[in-house]
C-alpha positions as a Python dict, from the first residue, in 0.01 Angstrom:
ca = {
    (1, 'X'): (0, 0, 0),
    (2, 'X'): (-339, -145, 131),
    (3, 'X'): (-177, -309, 431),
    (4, 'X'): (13, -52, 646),
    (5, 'X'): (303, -165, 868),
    (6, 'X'): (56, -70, 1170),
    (7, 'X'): (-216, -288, 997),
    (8, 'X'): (61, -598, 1050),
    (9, 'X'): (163, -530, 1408),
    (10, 'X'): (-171, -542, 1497),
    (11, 'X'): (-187, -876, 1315),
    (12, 'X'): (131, -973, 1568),
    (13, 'X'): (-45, -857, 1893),
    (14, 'X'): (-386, -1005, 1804),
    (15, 'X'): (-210, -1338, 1700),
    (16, 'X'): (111, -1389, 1923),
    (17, 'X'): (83, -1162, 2211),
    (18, 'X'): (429, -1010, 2134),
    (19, 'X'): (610, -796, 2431),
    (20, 'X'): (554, -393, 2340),
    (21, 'X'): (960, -401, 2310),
    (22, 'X'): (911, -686, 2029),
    (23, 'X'): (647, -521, 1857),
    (24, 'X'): (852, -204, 1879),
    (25, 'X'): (1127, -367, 1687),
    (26, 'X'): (872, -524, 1442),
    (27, 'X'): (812, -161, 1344),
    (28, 'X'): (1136, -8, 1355),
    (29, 'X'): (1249, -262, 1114),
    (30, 'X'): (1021, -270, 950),
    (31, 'X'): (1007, 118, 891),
    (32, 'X'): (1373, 53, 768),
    (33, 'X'): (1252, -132, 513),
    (34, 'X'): (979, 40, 393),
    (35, 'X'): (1222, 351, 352),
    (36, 'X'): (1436, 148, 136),
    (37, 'X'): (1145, 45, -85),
    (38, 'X'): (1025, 363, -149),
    (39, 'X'): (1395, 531, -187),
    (40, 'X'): (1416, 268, -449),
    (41, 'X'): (1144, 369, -623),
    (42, 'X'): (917, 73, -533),
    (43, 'X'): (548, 151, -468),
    (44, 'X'): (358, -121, -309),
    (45, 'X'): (452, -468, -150),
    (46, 'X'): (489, -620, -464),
    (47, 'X'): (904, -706, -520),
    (48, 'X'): (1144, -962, -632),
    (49, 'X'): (1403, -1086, -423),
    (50, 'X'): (1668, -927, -583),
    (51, 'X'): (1508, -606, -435),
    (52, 'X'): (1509, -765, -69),
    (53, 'X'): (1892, -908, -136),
    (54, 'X'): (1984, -537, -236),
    (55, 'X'): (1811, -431, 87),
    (56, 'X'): (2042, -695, 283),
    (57, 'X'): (2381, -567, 113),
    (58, 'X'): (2275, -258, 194),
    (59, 'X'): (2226, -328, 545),
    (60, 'X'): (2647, -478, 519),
    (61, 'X'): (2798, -202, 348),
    (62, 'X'): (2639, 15, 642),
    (63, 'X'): (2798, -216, 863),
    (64, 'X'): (2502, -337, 1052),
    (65, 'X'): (2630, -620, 1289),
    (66, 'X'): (2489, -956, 1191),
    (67, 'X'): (2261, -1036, 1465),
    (68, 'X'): (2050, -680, 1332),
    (69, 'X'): (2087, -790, 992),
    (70, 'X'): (1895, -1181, 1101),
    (71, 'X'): (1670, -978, 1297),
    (72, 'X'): (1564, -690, 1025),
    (73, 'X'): (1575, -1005, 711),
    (74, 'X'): (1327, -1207, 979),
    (75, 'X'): (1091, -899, 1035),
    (76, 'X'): (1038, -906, 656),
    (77, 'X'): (1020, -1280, 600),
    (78, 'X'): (719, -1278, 870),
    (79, 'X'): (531, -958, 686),
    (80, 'X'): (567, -1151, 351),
    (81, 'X'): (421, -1448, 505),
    (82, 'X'): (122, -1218, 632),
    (83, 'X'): (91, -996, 332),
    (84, 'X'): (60, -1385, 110),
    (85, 'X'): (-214, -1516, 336),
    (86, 'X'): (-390, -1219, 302),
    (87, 'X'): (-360, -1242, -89),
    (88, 'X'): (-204, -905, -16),
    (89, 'X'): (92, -1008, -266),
    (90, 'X'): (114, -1287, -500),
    (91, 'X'): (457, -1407, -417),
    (92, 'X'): (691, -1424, -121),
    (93, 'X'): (1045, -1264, -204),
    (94, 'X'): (1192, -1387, 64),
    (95, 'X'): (1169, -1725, 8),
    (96, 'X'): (1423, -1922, -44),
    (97, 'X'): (1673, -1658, 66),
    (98, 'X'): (1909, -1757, 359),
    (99, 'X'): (1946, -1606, 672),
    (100, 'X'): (1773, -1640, 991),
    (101, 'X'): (1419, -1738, 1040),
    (102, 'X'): (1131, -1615, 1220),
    (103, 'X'): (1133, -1900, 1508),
    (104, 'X'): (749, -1932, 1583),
    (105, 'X'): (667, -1914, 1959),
    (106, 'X'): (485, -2172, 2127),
    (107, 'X'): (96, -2028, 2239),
    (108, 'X'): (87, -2062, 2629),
    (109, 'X'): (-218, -2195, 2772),
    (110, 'X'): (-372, -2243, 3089),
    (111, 'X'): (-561, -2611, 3186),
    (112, 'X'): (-960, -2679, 3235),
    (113, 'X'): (-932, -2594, 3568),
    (114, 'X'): (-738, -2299, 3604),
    (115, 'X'): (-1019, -2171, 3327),
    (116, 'X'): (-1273, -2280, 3584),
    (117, 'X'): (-1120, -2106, 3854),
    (118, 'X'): (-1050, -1763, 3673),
    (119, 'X'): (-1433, -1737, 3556),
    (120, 'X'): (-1621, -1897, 3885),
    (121, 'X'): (-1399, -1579, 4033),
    (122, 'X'): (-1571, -1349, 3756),
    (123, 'X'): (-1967, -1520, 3880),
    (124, 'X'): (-2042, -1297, 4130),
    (125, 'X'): (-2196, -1019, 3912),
    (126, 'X'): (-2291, -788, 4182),
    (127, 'X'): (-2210, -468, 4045),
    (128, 'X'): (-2235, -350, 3632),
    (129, 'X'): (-1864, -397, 3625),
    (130, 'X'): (-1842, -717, 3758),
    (131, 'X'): (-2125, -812, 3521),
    (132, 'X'): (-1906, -669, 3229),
    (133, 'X'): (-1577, -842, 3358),
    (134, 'X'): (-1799, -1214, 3371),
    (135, 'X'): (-1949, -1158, 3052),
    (136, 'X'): (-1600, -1051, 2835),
    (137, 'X'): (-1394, -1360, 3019),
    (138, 'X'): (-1729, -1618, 2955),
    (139, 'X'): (-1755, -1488, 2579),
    (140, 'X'): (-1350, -1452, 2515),
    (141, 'X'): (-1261, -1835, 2621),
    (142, 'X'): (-1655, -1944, 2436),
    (143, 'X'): (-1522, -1809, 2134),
    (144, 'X'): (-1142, -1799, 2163),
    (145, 'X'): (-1188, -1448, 2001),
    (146, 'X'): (-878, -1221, 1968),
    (147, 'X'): (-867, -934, 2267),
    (148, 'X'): (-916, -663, 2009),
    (149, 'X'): (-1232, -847, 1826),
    (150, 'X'): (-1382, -862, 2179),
    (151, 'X'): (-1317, -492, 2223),
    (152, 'X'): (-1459, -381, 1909),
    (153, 'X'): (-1827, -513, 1963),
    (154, 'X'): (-2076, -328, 1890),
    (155, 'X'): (-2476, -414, 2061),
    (156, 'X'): (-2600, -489, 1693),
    (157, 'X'): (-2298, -757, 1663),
    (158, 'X'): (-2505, -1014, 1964),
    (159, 'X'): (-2795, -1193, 1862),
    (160, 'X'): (-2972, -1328, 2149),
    (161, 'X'): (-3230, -1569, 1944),
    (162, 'X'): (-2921, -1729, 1761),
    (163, 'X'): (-2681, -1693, 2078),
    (164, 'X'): (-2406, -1595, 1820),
    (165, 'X'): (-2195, -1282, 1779),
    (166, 'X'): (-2065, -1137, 1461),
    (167, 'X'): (-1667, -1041, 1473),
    (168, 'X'): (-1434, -826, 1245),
    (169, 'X'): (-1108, -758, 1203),
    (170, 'X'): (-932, -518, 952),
    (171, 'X'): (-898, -655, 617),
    (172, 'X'): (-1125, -979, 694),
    (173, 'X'): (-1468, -1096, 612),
    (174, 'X'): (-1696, -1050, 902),
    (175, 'X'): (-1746, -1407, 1087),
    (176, 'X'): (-2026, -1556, 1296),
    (177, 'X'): (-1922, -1728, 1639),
    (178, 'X'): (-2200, -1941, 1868),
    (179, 'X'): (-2171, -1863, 2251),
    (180, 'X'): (-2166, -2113, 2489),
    (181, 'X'): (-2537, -2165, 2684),
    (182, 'X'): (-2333, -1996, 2976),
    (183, 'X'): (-2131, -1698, 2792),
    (184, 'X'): (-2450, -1606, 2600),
    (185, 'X'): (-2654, -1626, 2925),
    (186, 'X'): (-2385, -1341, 3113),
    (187, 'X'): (-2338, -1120, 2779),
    (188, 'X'): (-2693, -1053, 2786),
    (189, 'X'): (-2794, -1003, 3115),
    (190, 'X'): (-2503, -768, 3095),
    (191, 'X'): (-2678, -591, 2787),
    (192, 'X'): (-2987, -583, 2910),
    (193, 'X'): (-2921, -471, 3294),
    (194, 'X'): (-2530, -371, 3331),
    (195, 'X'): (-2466, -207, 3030),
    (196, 'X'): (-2757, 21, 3094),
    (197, 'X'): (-2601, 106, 3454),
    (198, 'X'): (-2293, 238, 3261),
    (199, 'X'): (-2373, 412, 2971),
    (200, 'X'): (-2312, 779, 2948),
    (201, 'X'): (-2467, 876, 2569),
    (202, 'X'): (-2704, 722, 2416),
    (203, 'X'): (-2552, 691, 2046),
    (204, 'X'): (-2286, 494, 2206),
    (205, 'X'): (-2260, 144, 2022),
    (206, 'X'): (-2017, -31, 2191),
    (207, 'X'): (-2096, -328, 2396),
    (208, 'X'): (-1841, -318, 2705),
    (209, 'X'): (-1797, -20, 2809),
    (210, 'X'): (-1575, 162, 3125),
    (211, 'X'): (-1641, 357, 3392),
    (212, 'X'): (-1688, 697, 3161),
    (213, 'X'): (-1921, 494, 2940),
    (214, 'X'): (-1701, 503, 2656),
    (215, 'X'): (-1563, 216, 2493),
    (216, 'X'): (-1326, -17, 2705),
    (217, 'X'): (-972, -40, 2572),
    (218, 'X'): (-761, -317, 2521),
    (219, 'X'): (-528, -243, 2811),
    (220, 'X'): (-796, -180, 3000),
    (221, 'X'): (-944, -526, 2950),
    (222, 'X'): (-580, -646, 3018),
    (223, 'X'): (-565, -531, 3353),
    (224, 'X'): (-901, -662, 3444),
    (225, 'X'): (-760, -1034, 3320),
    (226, 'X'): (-455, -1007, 3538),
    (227, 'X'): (-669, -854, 3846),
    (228, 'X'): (-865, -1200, 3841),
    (229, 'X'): (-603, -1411, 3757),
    (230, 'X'): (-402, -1298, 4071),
    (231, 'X'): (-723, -1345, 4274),
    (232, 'X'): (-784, -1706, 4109),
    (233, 'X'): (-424, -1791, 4261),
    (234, 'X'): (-326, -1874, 3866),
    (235, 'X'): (48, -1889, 3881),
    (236, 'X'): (104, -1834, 3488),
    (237, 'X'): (155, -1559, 3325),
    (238, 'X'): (-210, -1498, 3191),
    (239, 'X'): (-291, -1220, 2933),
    (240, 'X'): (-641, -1182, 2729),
    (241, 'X'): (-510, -1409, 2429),
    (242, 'X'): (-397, -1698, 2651),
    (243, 'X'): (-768, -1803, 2664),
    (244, 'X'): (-796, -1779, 2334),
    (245, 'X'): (-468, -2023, 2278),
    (246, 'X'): (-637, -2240, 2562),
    (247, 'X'): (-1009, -2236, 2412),
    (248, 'X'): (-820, -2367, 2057),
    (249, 'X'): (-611, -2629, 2257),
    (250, 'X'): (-942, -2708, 2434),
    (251, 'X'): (-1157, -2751, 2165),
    (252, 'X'): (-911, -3008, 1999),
    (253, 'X'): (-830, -3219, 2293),
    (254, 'X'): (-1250, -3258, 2278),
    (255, 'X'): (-1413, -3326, 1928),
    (256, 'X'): (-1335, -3009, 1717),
    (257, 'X'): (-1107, -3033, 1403),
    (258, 'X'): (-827, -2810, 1317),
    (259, 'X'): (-1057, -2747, 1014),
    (260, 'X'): (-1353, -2618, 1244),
    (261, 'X'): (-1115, -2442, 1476),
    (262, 'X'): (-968, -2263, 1237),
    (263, 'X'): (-1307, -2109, 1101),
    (264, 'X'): (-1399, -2034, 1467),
    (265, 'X'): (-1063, -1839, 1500),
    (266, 'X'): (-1057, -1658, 1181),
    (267, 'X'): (-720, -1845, 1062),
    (268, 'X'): (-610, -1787, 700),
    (269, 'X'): (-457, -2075, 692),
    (270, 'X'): (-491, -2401, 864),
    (271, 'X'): (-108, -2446, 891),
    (272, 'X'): (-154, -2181, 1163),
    (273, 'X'): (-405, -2386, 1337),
    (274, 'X'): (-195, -2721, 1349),
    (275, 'X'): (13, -2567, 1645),
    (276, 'X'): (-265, -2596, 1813),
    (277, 'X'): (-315, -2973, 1766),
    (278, 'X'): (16, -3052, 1876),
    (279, 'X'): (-43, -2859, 2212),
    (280, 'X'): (-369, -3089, 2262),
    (281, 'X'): (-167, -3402, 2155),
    (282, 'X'): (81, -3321, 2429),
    (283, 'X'): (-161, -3225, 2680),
    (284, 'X'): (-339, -3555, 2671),
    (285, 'X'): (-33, -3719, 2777),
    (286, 'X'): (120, -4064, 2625),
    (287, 'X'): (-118, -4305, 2427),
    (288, 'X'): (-285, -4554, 2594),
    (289, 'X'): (-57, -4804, 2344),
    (290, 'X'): (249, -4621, 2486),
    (291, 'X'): (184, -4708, 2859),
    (292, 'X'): (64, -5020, 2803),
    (293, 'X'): (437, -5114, 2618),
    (294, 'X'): (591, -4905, 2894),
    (295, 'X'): (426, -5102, 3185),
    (296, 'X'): (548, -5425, 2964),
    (297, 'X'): (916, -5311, 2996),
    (298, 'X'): (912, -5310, 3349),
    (299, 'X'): (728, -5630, 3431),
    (300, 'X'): (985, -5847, 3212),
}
């Protein structure tokens, strides 16, 4: 198996900011699952649904209540969907199959100015840290780059000239992503002066580092969000991937294309991307022909 169950619930965290408890499930489930496969005989991802109906009736005669059997039949129905967009496998067993379905969850996102707020309360760059903190939360909502992309840079990744940085993921082509004027502007006085301030060796590669000069984790980025978002007075719940779900939303309600977003993103598909569109549909509010034949209601 190329993709590892770890491998997708990475691909959950990075895209839908699941709870740890969901993601726990995800795996436990999942786990399940895989046990069956290979106590089956099965090696790889590759099945038919009759193997993933036999995995259901085993789940019955073992008198799982039904609410675990939706939730173990959904857990698989979302890795197929993964494991196909990936090319990963050919076909999706579960389709077609009854039973609950994964219910997708809405992205939260926070307006313009609540963006405004959180990064004019990142400008004061006074220290190497804050300089760090200003240029990850400029270069995260520039980019709408997932938490763990923005983790994972390494100094060779930013060109300054082109004002672009290159991101990975596991089991994706690398992409290129252009910085804002602003977010390119913080990231590299933060290379060249507050990065320097932190480093502890010099073969260390990574871009933002911590206090030790090592690498800075993705709960450690977390916390910093959530430290600026309390003193921004943002009300939400705010977590590193809601400015990437607001950056998308953004982007749309302006003059990007789901087709453009979805490159920026690193979407497989551009179904994923949609969601999106309907979140910057509804944010603009009614169309100007809607309150114009709602204003002609009342007056007759």
């Amino acid at each position: 198996m190329h993709i590892t169950i770890e491998d997708f619930v990475r691909h959950l965290d990075d895209e839908r900011g699941l709870s740890a408890n969901t993601l726990a499930a995800y795996r436990s489930d999942l786990t399940q699952f895989k046990d069956f496969l290979n106590d089956s005989g099965h090696v790889g991802w590759g099945i038919s649904p009759r193997v993933v109906r036999a995995f259901m009736t085993d789940l019955i005669q073992r008198e799982y209540r039904q609410t675990s059997q939706a939730r173990k039949l959904a857990a698989v129905r979302a890795l197929y969907r993964y494991l196909k967009s990936i090319d990963e496998v050919t076909t999706d067993p579960t389709a077609g199959l009854g039973g609950a379905r994964v219910r997708k969850r809405r992205p939260k996102i926070i307006s313009t100015a609540d963006v405004e707020c959180l990064l004019e309360n990142a400008a004061d760059a006074t220290t190497p840290e804050r300089m760090r903190d200003r240029a990850m939360l400029e270069s995260l909502y520039a980019t709408g780059m997932r938490v763990s992309e923005l983790v994972a840079l390494d100094v060779g990744d930013f060109d300054v000239e082109s004002q672009t940085v290159v991101l990975a993921r596991h089991g994706s082509r690398k992409r290129s992503v252009r910085l804002t004027d602003r977010a390119a502007k913080a990231l590299h006085g933060y290379v060249t002066d507050g990065r320097v301030k932190l480093l502890r060796r010099v073969d260390e590669q990574a871009v933002f580092l911590n206090h030790r000069g090592s690498r800075l984790t993705r709960q450690g980025f977390w916390l910093i969000v959530k430290a600026y978002a309390r003193r921004a007075g943002i009300e939400a719940t705010i977590t590193p991937h809601t400015l990437r779900h607001s950056f998308a939303t953004h982007r749309l309600q302006g003059a990007g294309t789901v087709r453009e977003v979805q490159a920026i993103l690193g979407h497989a598909s551009p179904a994923t991307t949609k969601i999106y569109e309907d979140l910057a549909r509804e944010s603009r509010g009614p169309s100007r022909r809607g309150i114009d034949r709602t204003r002609a209601r009342k007056s007759s």
